[in-house]
C-alpha positions as CSV (number, residue, x, y, z in Angstrom):
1,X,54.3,-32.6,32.9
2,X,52.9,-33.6,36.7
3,X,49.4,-34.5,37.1
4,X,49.5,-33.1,40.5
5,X,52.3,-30.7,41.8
6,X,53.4,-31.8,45.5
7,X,54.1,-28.6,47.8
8,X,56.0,-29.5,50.5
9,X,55.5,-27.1,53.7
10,X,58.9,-26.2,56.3
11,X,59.0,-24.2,59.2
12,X,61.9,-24.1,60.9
13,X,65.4,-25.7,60.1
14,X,67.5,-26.1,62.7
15,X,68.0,-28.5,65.7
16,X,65.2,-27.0,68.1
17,X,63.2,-29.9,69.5
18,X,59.8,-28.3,68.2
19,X,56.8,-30.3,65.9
20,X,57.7,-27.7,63.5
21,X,61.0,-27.9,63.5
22,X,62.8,-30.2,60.6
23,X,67.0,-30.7,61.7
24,X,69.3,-29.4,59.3
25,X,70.6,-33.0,59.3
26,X,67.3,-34.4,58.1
27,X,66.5,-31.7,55.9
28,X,69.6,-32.0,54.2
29,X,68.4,-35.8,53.6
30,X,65.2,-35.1,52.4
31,X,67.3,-32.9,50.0
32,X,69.7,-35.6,49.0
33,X,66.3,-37.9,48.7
34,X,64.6,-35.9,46.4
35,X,67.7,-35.5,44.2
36,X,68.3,-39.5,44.1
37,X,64.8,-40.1,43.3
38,X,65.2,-37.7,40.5
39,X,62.9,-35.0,42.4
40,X,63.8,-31.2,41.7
41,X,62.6,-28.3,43.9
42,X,61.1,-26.0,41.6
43,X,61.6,-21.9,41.4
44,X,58.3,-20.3,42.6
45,X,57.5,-18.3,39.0
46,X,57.6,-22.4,37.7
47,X,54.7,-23.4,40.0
48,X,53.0,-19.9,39.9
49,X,52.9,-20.6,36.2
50,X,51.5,-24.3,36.6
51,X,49.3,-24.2,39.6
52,X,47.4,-20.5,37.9
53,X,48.2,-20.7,34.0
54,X,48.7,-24.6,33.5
55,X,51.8,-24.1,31.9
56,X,53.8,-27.3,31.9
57,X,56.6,-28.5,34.6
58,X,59.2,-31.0,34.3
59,X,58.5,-34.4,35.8
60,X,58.8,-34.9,39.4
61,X,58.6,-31.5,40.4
62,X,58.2,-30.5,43.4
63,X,57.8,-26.8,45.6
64,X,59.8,-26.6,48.8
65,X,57.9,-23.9,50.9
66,X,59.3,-22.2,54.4
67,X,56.4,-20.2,56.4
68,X,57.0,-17.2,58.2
69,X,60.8,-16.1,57.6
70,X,62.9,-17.4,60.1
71,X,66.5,-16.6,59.8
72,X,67.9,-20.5,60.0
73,X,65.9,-20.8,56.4
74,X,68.9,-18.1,55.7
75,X,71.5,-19.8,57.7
76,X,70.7,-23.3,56.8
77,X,68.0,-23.6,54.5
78,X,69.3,-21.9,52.2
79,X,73.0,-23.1,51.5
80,X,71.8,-26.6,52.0
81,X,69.2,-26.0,48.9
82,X,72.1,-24.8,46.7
83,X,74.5,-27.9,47.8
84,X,71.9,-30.6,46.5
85,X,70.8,-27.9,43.2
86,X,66.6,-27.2,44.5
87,X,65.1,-24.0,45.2
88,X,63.2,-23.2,47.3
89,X,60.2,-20.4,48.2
90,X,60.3,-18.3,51.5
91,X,56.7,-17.3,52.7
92,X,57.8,-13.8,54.8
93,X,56.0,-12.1,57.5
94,X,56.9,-8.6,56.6
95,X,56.6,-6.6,59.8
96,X,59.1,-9.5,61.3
97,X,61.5,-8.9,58.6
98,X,65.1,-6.8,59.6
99,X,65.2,-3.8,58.5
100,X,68.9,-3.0,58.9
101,X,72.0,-4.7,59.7
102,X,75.2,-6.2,57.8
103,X,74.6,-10.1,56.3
104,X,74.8,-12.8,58.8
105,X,76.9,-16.2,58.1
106,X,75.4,-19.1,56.8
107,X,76.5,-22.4,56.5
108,X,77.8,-21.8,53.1
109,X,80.3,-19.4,55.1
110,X,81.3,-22.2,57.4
111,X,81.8,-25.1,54.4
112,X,84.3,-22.3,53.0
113,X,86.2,-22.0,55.9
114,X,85.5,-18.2,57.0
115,X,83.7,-19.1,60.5
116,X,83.5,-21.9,62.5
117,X,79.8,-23.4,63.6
118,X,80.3,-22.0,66.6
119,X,80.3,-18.8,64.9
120,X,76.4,-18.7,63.3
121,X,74.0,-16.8,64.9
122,X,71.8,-18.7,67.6
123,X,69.4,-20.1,65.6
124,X,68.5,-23.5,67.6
125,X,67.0,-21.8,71.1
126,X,64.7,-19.2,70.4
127,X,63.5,-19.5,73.7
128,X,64.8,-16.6,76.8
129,X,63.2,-15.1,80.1
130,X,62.3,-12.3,80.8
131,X,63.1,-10.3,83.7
132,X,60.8,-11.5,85.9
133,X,61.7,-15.1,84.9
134,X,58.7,-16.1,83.0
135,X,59.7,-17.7,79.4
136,X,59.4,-16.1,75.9
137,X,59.9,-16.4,72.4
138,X,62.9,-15.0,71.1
139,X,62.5,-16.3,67.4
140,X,65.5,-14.6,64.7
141,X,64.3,-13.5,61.5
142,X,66.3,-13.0,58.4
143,X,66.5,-9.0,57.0
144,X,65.6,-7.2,53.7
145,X,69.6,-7.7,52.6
146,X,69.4,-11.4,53.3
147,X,66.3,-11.9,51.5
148,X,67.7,-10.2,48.1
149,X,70.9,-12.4,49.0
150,X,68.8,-15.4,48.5
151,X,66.4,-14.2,45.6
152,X,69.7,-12.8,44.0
153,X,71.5,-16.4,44.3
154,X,68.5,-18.4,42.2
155,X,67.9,-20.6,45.2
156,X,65.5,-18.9,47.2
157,X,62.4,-16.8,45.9
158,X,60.8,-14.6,48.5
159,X,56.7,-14.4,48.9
160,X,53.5,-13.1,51.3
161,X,52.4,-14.2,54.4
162,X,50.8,-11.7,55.8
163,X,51.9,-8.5,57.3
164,X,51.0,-9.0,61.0
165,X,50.2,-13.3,61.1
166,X,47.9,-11.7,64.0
167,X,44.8,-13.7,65.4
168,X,41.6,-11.6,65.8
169,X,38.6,-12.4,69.1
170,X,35.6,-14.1,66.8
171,X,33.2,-13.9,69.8
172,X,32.0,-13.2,73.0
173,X,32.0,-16.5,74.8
174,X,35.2,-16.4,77.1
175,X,35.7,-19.2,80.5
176,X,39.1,-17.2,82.1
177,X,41.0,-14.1,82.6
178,X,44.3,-13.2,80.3
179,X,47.0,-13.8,82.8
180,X,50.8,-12.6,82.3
181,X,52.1,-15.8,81.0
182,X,54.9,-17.6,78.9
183,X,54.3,-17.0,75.1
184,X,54.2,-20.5,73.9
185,X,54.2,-19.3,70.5
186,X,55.6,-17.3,67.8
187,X,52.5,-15.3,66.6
188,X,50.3,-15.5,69.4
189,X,49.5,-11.9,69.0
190,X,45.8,-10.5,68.5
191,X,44.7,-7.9,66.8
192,X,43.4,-6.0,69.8
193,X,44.3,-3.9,72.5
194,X,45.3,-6.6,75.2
195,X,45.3,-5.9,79.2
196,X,46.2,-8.2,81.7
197,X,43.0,-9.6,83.1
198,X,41.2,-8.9,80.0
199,X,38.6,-11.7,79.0
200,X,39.9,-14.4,77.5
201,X,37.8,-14.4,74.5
202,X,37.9,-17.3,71.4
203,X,39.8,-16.8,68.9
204,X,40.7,-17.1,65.0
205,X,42.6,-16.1,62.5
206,X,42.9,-12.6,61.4
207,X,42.1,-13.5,58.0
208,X,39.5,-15.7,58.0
209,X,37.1,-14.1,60.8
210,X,35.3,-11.0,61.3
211,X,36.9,-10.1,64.7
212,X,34.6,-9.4,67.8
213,X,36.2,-5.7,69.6
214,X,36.0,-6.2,73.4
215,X,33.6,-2.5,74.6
216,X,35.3,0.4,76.3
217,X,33.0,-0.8,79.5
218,X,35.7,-4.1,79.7
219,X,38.3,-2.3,79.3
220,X,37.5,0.5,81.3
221,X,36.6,-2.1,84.4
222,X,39.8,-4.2,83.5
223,X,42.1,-1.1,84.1
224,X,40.2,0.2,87.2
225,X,40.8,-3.4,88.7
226,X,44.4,-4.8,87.6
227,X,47.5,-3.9,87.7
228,X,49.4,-4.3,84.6
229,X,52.9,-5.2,85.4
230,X,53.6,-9.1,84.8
231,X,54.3,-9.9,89.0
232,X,51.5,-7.8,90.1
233,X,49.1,-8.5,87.5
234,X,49.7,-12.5,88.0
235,X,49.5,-12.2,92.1
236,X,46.2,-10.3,91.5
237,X,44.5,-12.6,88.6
238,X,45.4,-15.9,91.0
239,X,43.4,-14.7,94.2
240,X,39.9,-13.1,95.1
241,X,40.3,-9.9,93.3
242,X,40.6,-12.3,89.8
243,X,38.3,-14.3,90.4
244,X,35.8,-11.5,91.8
245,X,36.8,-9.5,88.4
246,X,36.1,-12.7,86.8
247,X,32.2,-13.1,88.0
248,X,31.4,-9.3,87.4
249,X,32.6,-9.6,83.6
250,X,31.2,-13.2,83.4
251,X,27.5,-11.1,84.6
252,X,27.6,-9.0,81.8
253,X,25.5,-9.5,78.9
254,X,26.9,-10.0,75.5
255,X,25.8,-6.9,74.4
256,X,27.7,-5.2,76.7
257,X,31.3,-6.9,76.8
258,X,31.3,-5.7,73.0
259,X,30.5,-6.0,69.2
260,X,31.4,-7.5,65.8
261,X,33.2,-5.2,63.2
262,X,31.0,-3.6,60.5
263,X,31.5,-4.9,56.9
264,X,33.9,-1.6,56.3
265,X,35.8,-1.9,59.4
266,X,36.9,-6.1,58.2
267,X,37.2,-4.5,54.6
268,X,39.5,-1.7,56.1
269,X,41.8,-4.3,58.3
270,X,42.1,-7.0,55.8
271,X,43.1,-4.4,53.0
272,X,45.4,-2.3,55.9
273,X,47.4,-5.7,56.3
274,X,47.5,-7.1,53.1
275,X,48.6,-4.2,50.8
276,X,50.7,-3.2,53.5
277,X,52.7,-6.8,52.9
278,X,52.5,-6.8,49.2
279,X,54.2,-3.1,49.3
280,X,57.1,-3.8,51.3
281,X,57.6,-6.9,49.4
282,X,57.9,-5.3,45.9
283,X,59.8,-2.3,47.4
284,X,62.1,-4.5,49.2
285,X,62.3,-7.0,46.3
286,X,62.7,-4.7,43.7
287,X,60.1,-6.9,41.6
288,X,56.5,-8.1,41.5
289,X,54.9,-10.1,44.2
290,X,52.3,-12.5,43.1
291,X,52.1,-15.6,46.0
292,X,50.7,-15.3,49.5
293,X,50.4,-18.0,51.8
294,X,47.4,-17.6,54.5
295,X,48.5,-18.1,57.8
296,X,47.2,-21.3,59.8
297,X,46.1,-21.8,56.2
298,X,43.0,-19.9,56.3
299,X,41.2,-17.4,55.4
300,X,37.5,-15.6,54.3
301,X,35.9,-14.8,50.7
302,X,36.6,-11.0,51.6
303,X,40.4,-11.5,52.6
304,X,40.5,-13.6,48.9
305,X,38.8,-10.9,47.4
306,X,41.2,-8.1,48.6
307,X,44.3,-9.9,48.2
308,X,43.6,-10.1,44.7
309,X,43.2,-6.3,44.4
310,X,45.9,-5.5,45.9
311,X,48.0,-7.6,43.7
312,X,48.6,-11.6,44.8
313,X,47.1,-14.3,42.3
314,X,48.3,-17.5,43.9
315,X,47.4,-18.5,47.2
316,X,48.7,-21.6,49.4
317,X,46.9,-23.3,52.1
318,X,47.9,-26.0,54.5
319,X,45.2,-28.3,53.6
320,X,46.2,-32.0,52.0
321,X,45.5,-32.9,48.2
322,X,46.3,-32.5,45.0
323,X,47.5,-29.6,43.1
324,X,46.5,-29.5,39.3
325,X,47.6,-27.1,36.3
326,X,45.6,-24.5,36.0
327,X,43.0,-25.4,38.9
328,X,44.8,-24.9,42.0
329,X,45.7,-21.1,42.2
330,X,43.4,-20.0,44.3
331,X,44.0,-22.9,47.3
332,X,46.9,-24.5,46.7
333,X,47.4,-28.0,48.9
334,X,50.7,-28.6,50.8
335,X,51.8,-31.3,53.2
336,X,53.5,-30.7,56.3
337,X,57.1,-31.6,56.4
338,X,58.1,-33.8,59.4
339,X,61.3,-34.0,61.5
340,X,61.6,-37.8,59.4
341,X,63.5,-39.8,57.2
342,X,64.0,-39.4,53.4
343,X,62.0,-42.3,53.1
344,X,58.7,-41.0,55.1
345,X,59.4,-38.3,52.5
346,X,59.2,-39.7,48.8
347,X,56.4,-41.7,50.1
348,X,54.2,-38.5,50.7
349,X,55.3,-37.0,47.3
350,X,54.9,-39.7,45.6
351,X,50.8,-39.8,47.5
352,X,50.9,-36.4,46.2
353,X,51.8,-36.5,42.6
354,X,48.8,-38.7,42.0
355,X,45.4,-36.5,41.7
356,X,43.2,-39.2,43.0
357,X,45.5,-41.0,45.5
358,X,46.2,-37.4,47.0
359,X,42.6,-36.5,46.8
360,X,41.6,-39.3,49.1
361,X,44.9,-39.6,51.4
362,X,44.0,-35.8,51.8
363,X,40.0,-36.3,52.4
364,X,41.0,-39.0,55.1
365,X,43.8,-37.0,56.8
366,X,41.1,-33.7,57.1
């Protein structure tokens, strides 16, 4: 049995040039390394069963994870898994999931000759405009069907990560205006009602902050002020009537520009979004849903507390370290993936299969 389990962490797989994004070309080598190396990607109920219960795993295991449920872990992930015999575990953000829709090709249908590359969806530039020209995310995620594809194959288990993957305001302190911008990222979304030229406030994730909620007196002055189309709201925001809104929000005490949630209302939002994931998964599923990974890798004592409840027993991070049997349940370590050699790879699971090497590799990399 490992000493330590190693939990590899993916986001993407496909070609996009993005720091989270692994090739298909160089995952599929990190596959092929694993296997020569005499590594095998263990099935999630395996490492559920080590990492809570300290039940015993085959040497040189190791967990390939996949945040967020992009559809090129369906497309490629997934029939590149099979090909070199791992498996692999899907971390899902349910409210992103497909609801309808026929099955989509994957690679698998390509290697059998029934479409042609050319013919798999658009996976590598999830990146448009919109009409006014400014530049957006356009990520693909796989659907309820595709997900019991891969579950029903073997290859692919399906778990938590959230409902929403929403960020909450933590405080008060803001320096600028929200402007109508590019969305840089996937889940850039906050768990508030958001106007153009609202206060830019800091902010956290949903699951590991009790959120700050802006006062109706912002919002009230943000509406009287700006307009909120994208070309009006950015002409406004750049000139004197921004950066006169600016100073009259900037003069208001904290008191005023709003308040942090009550211990019920952080109870009520944390349980809203987490049983609201762990239901769609089991209904969707068609089985029970134990895992959850937190998004960003964090979260608070009461989002630990409710997850529980509602029915998830092993949790995964994205801090570095070991992972022993029976110890690690509740914060499971994994190490981010990199768009690198098979080599770079085996070197990091072999760091990780020691305790105390991956103990203090992971202290010095936090």
């Amino acid at each position: 049995m490992p000493k330590s389990l190693p939990v590899l962490m993916y986001h993407y797989v496909s070609s996009w040039p993005n720091p989270i994004a692994v090739d298909p070309d160089v995952f599929e080598s990190h596959l092929e390394g694993l296997a020569g190396a005499g590594y095998r990607g263990v099935g999630l109920a395996e490492a559920e069963a080590f990492l809570r219960d300290g039940e015993p795993l085959p040497d040189k295991s190791v967990l390939l994870t996949f945040d967020d449920g992009f559809l090129d872990n369906y497309v490629n992930a997934w029939p590149l898994l099979a090909k070199h015999g791992h498996k692999g575990t899907i971390f899902a953000v349910t409210n992103k999931v497909v609801e309808e829709g026929l099955p989509r090709p994957t690679l698998d249908d390509v290697w059998s000759g029934f479409v042609k590359m050319d013919d798999l969806p658009r996976v590598n530039t999830p990146v448009g405009k919109t009409r006014e020209g400014l530049r957006i995310r356009t990520d693909l995620f796989f659907s309820w069907q595709e997900a019991r594809l891969m579950e029903a194959s073997g290859v692919v288990d399906v778990a938590g990560h959230t409902h929403t993957h929403r960020s909450v305001f933590v405080g008060p302190r803001f320096d600028s205006l929200m402007e109508a911008g590019p969305r840089r990222r996937t889940f850039d979304r906050v768990d508030h009602p958001v106007l153009f030229g609202l206060p830019g406030f800091e902010r956290g994730p949903a699951m590991a902050h009790r959120a700050f909620l802006p006062a109706r007196e912002v919002y009230d002055m943000v509406r009287a002020a700006v307009p909120q189309t994208a070309p009006e709201a950015r002409e406004f925001l750049g000139g004197e009537g921004g950066q006169a809104l600016l100073r009259r929000l900037k003069a208001l005490p904290a008191e005023r520009l709003g308040r942090m949630e009550t211990d019920d209302e952080m109870r009520a939002r944390l349980h809203d979004d987490l049983s609201t994931s762990h239901r769609l998964l089991e209904a969707n599923l068609g089985h029970p849903v134990r895992t959850l990974a937190w998004p960003w890798g964090r979260c608070c004592p009461e989002a630990l507390e409710i997850a529980r409840e509602v029915g998830f027993s092993v949790f995964f991070t994205t801090r570095v370290g070991p992972n022993l049997p029976g110890k690690s349940a509740d914060a499971a370590c994994r190490f981010k993936a990199r768009n690198r050699g098979a080599r770079w790879l085996l070197s990091r699971v072999g760091i990780y299969s020691r305790p105390l090497l991956a103990r203090v590799y992971g202290a010095l990399r936090s």
